[in-house]
Residue frames relative to the residue before (quaternion, step in Angstrom):
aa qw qx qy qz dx dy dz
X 1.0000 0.0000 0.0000 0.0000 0.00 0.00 0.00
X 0.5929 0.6053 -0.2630 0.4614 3.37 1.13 -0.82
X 0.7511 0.3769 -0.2377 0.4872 3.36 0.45 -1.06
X 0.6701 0.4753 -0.3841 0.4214 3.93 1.06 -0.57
X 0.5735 0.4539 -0.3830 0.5642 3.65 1.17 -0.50
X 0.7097 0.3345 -0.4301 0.4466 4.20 0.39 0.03
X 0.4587 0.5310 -0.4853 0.5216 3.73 1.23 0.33
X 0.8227 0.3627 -0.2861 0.3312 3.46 0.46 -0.86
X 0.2483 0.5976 -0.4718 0.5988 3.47 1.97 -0.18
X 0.6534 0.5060 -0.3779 0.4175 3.59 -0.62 -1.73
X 0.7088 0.4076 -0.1965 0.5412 4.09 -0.42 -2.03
X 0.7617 0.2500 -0.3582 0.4786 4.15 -0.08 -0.31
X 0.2470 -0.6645 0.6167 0.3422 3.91 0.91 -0.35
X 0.0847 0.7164 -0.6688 0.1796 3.86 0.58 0.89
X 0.7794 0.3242 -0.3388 0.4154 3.61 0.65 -1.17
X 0.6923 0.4920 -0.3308 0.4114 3.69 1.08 0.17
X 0.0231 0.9242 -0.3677 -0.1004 3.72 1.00 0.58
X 0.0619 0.8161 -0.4898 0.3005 3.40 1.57 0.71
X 0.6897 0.4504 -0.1438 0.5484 3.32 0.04 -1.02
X 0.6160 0.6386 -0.1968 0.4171 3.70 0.25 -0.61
X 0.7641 0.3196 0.0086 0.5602 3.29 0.67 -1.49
X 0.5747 0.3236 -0.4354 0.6126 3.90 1.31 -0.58
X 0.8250 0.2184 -0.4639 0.2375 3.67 0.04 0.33
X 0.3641 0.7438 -0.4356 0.3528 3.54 1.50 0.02
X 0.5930 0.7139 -0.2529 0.2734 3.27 1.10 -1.40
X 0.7572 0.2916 -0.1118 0.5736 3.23 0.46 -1.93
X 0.7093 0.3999 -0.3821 0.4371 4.09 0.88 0.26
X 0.5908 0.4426 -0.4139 0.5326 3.38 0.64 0.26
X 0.5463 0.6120 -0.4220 0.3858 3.78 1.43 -0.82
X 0.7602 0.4345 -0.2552 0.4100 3.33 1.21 -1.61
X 0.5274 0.5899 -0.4377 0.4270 3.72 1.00 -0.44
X 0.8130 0.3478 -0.3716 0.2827 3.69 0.49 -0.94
X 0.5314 0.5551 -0.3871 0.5095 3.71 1.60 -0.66
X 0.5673 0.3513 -0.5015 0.5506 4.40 1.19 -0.39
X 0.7310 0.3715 -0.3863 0.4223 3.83 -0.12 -0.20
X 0.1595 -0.7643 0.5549 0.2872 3.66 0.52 -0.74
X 0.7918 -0.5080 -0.0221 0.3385 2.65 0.69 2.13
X 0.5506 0.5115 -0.2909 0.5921 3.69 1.72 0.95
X 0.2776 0.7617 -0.5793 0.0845 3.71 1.21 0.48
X 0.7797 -0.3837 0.4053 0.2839 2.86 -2.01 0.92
X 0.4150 -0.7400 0.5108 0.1392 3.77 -1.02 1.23
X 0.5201 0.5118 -0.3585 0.5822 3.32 1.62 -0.05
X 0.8372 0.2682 -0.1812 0.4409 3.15 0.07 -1.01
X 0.4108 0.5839 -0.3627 0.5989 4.08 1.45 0.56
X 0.7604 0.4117 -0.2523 0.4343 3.19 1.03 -0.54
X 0.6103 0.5210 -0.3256 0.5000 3.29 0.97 -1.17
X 0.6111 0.6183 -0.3668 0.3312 3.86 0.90 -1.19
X 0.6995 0.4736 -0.2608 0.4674 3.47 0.89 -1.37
X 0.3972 0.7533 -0.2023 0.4836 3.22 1.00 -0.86
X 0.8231 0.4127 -0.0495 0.3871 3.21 0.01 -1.54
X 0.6512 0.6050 -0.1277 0.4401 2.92 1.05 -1.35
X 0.5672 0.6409 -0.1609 0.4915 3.26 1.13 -1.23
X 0.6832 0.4029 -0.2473 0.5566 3.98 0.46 -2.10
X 0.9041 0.2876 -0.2972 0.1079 3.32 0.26 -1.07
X 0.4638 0.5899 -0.4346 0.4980 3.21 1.73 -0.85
X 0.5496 0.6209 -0.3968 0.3936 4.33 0.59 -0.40
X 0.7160 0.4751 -0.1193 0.4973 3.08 0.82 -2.03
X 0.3900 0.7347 -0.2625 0.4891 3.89 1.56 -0.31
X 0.7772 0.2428 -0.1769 0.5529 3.03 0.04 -1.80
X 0.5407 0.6147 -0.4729 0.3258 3.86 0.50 -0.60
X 0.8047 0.4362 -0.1825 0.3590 3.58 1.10 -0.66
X 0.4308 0.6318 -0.2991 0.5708 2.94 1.71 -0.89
X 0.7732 0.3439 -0.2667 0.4612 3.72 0.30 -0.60
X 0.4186 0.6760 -0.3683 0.4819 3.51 1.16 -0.19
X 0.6907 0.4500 -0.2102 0.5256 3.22 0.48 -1.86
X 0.7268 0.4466 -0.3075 0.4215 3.82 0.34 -1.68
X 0.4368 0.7347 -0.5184 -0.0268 3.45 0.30 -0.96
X 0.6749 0.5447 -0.1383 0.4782 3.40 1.56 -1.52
X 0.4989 0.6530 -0.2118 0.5290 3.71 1.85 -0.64
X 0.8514 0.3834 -0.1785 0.3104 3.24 0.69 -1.92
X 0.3365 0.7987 -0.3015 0.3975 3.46 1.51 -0.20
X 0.6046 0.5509 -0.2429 0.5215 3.59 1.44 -1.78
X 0.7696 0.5817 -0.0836 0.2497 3.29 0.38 -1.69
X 0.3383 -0.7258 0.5410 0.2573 3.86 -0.02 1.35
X 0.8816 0.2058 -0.2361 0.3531 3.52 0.10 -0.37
X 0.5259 0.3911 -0.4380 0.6153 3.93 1.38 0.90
X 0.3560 0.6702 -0.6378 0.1317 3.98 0.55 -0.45
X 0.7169 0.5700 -0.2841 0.2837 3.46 0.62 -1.85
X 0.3376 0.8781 -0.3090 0.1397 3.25 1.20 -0.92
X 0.4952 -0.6952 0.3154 0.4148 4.06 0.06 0.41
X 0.9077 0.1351 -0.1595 0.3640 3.23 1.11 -0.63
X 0.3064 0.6986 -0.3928 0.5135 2.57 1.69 1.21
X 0.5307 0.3897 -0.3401 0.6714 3.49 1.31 -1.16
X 0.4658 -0.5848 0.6293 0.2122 3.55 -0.44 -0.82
X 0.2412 0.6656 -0.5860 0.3942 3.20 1.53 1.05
X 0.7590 0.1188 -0.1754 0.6157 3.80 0.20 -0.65
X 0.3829 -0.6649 0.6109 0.1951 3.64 -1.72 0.73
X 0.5328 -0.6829 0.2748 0.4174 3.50 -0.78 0.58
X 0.5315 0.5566 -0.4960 0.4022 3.64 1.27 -0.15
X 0.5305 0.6409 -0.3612 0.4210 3.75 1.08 0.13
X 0.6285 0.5243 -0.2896 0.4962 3.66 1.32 -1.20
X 0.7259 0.5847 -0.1868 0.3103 2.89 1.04 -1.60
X 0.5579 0.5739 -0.2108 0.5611 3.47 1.41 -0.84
X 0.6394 0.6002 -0.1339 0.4615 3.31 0.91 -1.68
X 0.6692 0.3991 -0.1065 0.6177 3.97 0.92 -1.04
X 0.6396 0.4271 -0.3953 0.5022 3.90 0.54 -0.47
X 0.5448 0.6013 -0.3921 0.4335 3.82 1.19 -1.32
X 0.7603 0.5791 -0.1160 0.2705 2.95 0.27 -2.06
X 0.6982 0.5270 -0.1733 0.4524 3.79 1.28 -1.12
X 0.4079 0.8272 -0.0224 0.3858 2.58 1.85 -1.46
X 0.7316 0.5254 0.1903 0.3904 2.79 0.78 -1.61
X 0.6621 0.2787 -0.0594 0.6931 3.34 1.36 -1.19
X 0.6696 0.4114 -0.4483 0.4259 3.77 0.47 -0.24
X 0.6433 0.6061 -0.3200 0.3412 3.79 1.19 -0.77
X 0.5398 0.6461 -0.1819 0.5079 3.14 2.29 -0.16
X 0.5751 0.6579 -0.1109 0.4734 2.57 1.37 -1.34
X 0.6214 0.5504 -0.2168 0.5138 3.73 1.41 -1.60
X 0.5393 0.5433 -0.3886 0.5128 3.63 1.11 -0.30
X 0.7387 0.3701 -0.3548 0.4375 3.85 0.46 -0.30
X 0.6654 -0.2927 0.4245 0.5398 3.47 -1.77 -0.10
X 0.5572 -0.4499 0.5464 0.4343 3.46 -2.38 0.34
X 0.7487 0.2587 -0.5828 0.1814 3.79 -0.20 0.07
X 0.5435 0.5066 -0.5531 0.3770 3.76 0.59 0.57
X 0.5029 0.5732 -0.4872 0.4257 3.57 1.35 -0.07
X 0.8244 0.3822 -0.2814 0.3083 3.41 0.43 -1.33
X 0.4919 0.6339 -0.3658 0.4716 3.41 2.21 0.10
X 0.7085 0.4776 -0.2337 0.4640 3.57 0.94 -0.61
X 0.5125 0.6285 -0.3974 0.4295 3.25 1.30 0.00
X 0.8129 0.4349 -0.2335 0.3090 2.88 1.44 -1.16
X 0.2983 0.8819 -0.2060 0.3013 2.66 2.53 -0.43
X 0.6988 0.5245 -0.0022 0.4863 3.44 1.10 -1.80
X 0.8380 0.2293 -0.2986 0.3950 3.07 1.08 -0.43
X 0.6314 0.5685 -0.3507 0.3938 3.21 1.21 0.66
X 0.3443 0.5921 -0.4551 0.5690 3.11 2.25 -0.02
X 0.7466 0.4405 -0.3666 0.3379 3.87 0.39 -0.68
X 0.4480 0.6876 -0.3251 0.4699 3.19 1.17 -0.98
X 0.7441 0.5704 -0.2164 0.2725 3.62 -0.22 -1.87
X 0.6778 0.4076 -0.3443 0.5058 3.90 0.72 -0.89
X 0.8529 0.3193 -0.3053 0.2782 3.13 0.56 -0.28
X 0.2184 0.8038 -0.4271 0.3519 3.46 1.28 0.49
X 0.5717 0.6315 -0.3720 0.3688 3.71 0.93 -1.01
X 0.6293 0.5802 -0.2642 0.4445 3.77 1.33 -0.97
X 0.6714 0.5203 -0.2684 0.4543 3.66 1.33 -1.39
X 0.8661 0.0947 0.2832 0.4009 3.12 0.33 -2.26
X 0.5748 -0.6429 0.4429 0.2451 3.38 -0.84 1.09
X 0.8096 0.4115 -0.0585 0.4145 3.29 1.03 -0.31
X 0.1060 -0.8384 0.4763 -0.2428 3.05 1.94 1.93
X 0.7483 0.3762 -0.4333 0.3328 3.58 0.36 -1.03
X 0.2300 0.8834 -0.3181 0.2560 3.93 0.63 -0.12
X 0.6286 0.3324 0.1087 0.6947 1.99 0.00 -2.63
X 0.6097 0.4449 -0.5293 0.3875 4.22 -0.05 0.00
X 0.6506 0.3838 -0.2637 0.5999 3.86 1.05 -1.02
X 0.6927 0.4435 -0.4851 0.2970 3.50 -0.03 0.29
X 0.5440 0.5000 -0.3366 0.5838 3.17 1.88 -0.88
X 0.7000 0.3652 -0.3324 0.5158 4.21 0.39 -0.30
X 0.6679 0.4826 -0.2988 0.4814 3.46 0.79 -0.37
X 0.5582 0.4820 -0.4344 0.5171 3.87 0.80 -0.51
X 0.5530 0.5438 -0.5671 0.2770 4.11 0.49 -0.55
X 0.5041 0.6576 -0.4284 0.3605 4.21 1.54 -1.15
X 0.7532 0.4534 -0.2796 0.3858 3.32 0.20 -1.37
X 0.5035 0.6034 -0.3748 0.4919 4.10 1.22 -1.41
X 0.8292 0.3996 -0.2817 0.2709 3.80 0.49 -1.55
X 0.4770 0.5831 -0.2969 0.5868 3.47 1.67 -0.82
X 0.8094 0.3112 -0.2764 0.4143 3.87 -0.06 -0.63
X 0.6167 0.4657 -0.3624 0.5210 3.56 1.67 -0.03
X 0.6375 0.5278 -0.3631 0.4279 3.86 0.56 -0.94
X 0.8435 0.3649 0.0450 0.3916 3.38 1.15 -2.00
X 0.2993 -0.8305 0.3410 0.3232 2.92 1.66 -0.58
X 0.5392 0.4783 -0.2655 0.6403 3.84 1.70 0.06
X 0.0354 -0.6824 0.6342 0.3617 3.87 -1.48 -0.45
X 0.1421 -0.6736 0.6940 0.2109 3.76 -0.44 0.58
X 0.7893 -0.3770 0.3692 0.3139 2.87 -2.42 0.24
X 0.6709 0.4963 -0.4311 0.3431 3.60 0.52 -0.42
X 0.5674 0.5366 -0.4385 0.4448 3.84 1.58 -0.46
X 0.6054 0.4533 -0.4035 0.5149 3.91 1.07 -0.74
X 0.6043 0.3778 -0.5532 0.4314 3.91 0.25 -0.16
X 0.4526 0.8338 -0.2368 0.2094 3.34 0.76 -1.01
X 0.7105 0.2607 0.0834 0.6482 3.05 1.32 -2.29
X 0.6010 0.4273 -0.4946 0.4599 3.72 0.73 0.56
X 0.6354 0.4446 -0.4196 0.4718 3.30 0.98 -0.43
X 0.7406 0.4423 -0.3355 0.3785 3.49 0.82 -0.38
X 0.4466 0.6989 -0.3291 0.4515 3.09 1.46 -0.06
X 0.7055 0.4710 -0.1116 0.5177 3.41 0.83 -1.65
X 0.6145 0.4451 -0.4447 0.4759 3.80 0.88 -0.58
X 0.6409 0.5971 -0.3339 0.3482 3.48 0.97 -1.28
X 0.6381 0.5063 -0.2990 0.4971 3.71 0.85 -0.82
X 0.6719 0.5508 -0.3327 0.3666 3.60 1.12 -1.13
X 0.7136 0.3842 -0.2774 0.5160 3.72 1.06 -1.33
X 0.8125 0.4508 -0.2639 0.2588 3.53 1.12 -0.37
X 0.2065 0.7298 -0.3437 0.5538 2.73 1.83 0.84
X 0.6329 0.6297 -0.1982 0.4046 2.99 0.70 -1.87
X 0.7859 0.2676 -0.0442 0.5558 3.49 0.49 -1.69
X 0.3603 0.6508 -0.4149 0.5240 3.55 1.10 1.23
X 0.5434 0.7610 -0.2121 0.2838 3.05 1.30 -1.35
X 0.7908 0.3799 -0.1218 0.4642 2.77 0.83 -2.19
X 0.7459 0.3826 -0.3424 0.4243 3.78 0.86 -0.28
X 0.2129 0.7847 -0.5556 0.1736 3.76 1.29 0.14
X 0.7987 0.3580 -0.3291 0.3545 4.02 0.02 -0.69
X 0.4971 0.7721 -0.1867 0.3492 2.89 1.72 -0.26
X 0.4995 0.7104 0.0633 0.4918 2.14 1.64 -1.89
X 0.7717 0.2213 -0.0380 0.5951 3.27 -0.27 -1.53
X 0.5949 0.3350 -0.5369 0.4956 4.12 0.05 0.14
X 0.8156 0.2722 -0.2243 0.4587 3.89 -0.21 -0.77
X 0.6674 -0.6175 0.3804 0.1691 3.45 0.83 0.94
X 0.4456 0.4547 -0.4957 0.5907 3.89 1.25 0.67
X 0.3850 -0.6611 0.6404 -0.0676 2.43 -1.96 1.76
X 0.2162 0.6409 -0.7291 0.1046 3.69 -1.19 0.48
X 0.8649 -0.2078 0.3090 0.3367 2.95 -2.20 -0.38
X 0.6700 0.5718 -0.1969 0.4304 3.35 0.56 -1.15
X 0.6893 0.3426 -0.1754 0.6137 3.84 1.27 -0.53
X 0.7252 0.4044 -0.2655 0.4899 3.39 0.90 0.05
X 0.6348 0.4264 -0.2480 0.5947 3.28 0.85 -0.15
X 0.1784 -0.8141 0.5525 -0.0129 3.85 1.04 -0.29
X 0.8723 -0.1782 0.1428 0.4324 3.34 -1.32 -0.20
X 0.6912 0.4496 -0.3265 0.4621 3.66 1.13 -0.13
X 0.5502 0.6433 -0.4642 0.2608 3.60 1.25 0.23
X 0.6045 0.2643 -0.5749 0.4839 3.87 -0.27 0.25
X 0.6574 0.4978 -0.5081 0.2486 3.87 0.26 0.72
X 0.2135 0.7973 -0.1771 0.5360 2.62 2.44 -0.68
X 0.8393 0.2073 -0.1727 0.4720 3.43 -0.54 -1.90
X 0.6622 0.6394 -0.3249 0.2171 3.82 0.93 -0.21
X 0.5786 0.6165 -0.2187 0.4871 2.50 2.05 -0.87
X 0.5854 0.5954 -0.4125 0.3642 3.04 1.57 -0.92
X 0.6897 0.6189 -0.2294 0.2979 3.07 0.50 -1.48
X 0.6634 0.5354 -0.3474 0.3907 3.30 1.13 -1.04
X 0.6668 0.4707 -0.2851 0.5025 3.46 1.13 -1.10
X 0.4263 0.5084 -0.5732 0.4809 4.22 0.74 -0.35
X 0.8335 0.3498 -0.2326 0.3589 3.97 -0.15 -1.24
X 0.5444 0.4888 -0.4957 0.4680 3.44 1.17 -0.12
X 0.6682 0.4766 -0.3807 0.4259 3.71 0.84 -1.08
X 0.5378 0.5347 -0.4843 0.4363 3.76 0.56 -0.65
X 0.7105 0.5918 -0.2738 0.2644 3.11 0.60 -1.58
X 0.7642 0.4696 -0.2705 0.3499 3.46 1.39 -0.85
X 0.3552 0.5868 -0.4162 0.5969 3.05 2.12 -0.73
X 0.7468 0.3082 -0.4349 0.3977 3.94 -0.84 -0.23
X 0.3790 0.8460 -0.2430 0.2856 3.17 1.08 -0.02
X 0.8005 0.2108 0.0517 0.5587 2.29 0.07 -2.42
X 0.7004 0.4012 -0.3327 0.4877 3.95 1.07 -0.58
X 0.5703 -0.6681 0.4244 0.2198 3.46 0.41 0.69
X 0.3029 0.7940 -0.4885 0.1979 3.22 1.22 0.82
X 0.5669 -0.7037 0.3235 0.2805 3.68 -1.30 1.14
X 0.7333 -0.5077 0.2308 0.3888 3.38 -1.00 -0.33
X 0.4567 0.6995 -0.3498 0.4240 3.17 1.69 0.44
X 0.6318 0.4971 -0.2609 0.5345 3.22 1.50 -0.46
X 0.7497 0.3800 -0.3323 0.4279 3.45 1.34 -0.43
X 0.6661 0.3558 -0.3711 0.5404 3.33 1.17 0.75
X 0.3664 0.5186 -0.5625 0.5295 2.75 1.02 1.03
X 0.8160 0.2935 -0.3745 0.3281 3.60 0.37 -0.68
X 0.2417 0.7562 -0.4769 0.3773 3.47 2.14 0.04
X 0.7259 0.4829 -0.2973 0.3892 3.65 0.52 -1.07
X 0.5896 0.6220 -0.3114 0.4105 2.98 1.17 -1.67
X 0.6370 0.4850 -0.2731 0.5334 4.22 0.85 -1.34
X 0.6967 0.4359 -0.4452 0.3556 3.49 0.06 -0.51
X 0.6084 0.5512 -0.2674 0.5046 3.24 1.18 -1.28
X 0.6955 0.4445 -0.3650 0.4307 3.57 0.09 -0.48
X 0.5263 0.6640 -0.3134 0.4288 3.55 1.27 -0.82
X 0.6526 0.5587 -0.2455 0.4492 3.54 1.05 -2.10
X 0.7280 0.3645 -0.2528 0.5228 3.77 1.02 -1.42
X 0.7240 0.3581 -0.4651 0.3622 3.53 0.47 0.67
X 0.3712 0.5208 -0.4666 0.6110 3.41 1.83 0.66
X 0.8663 0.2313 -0.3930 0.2039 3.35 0.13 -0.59
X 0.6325 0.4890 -0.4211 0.4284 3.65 1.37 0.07
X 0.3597 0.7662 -0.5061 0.1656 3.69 1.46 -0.16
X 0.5831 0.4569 -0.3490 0.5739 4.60 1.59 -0.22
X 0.2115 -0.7063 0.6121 0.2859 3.95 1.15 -0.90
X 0.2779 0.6185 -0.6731 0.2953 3.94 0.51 0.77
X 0.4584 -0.7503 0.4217 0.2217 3.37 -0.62 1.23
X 0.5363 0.3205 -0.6011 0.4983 4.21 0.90 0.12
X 0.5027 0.6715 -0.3892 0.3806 3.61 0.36 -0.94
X 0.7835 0.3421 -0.2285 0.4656 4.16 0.62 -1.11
X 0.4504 0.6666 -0.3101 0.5065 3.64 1.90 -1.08
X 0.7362 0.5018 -0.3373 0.3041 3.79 0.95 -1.28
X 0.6503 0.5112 -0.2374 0.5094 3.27 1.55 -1.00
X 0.6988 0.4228 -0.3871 0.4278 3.53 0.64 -0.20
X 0.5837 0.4566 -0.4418 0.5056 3.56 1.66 0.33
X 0.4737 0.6267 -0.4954 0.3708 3.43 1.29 -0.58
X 0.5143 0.6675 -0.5130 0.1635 4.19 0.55 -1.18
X 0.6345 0.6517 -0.3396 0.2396 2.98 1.47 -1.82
X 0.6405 0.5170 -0.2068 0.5289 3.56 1.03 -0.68
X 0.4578 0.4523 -0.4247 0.6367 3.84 0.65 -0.41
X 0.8715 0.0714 -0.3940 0.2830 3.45 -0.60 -0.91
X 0.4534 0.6536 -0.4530 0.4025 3.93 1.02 0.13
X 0.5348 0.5577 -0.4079 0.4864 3.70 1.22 -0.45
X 0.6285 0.4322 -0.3455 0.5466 3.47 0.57 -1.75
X 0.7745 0.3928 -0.3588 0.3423 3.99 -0.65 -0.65
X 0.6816 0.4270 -0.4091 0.4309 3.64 0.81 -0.67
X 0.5115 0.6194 -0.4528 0.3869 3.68 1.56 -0.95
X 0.5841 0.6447 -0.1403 0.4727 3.59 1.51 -1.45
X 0.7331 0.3863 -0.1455 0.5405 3.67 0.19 -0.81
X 0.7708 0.4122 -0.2813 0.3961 3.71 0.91 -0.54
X 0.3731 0.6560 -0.3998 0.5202 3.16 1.54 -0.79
X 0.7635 0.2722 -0.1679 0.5611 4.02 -0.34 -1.61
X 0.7201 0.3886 -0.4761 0.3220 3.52 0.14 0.39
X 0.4717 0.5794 -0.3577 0.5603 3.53 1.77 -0.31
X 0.8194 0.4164 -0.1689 0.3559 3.46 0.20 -1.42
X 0.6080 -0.5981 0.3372 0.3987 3.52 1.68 0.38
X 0.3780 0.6843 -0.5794 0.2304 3.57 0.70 -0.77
């Protein structure tokens, strides 16, 4: 019993909460700028919450799809349903629970985060497979992490203004940048078994690529503090955010795949810069 409940840890990456925290970030960012820093404790909950079932219920598919993929791969072989520690009528069960789960949360909010979360689910499903179509899987990865901005703005506020769509391009564009990054380390992999992403398309021009990205994520933040008159707590918040992006272009500047793995853990901290810059601002200004 023990060992089947650390397979299913393992299949949710529960024990890897990486993944977690790059999407908590940009959804807790958009809840506090919809609340102006006072979001609803119901709907603060259900988000985190959410965030959690689905980015889980995520990986549960992504391995589903990979299973036949992960087998190739020195550093997914072990994987649960790759080894064949879990069977796919398990994911499958295991991903219905899990989704399950996050929409009944979800039933707690107004109908336009319902009719957003509808779409929410189906682009988490959509997304693992994309690697087979288009070179340009991570995307469709930032749209599935990036659709939580708009869900939080149309829950807190009940509306999505333009500042929630700047919001999700910038989160979009980091997502491709760090997930690029963590491309890196599987690129020969990659390119021997015939899966496509960013990282093969972009070839010898990708850590200029992920710079460019990066540069244009902080310009967009930069305009969102803008236009909301946010204080200087938010711009040194993204002060951190730049440095940090700087460090993860020192460390992939050889592409030695631990070295590219480090920068795509560094994000977790990029996006904790951009929220404390966020969270302090509305804690100065009383909110």
């Amino acid at each position: 019993m023990r060992e089947r409940v650390r397979s299913y840890v393992a299949l949710t990456r529960l024990d890897r909460p990486i993944g977690i925290f790059l999407l908590l970030w940009p959804t807790w960012s958009a809840l506090w700028i919809a609340a102006e820093g006072a979001p609803d404790a119901l709907v603060l909950l259900v988000f985190t919450a959410g965030v959690v079932l689905m980015r889980s219920a995520g990986c549960v598919v992504n391995d589903y799809a990979d299973r036949h993929i992960d087998i190739h791969v020195g550093r997914t072989l072990n994987r649960p349903l790759a080894s064949g520690k879990v069977s796919t009528r398990e994911a499958a069960v295991l991903f219905i629970l899990l989704a399950g789960l996050a929409f009944l949360l979800v039933l707690l909010m107004n109908r336009l985060t319902i009719l957003l979360s509808l779409a929410a689910v189906g682009i988490a499903v959509v997304y693992p497979f994309m690697k087979r179509i288009t070179h340009l899987p991570q995307v469709v990865l930032g749209i599935a992490f990036g659709w939580a901005v708009p869900m939080a703005f149309a829950a807190q506020g009940g509306a999505v203004p333009q500042v929630a769509w700047l919001l999700m391009l910038a989160t979009v564009l980091w997502t491709v940048a760090y997930d690029t990054m963590y491309a890196m380390v599987d690129r020969d992999d990659d390119r021997r078994i015939g899966v496509k992403s960013t990282v093969i398309l972009f070839g010898e021009a990708d850590r200029l690529v992920i710079g460019l990205l990066q540069a244009t994520v902080l310009l967009i933040l930069l305009l969102i503090g803008h236009r909301l008159e946010l204080s200087y707590f938010y711009n040194l918040g993204l002060g951190v955010a730049a440095v940090l992006a700087l460090y993860q272009q020192y460390l992939i500047r050889h592409r030695q795949p631990d070295q590219c793995f480090a920068a795509f853990l560094n994000n977790n901290y990029f996006g904790m810069a951009v929220f404390a810059g966020i969270f302090l601002h509305f804690q100065a200004s009383g909110h």
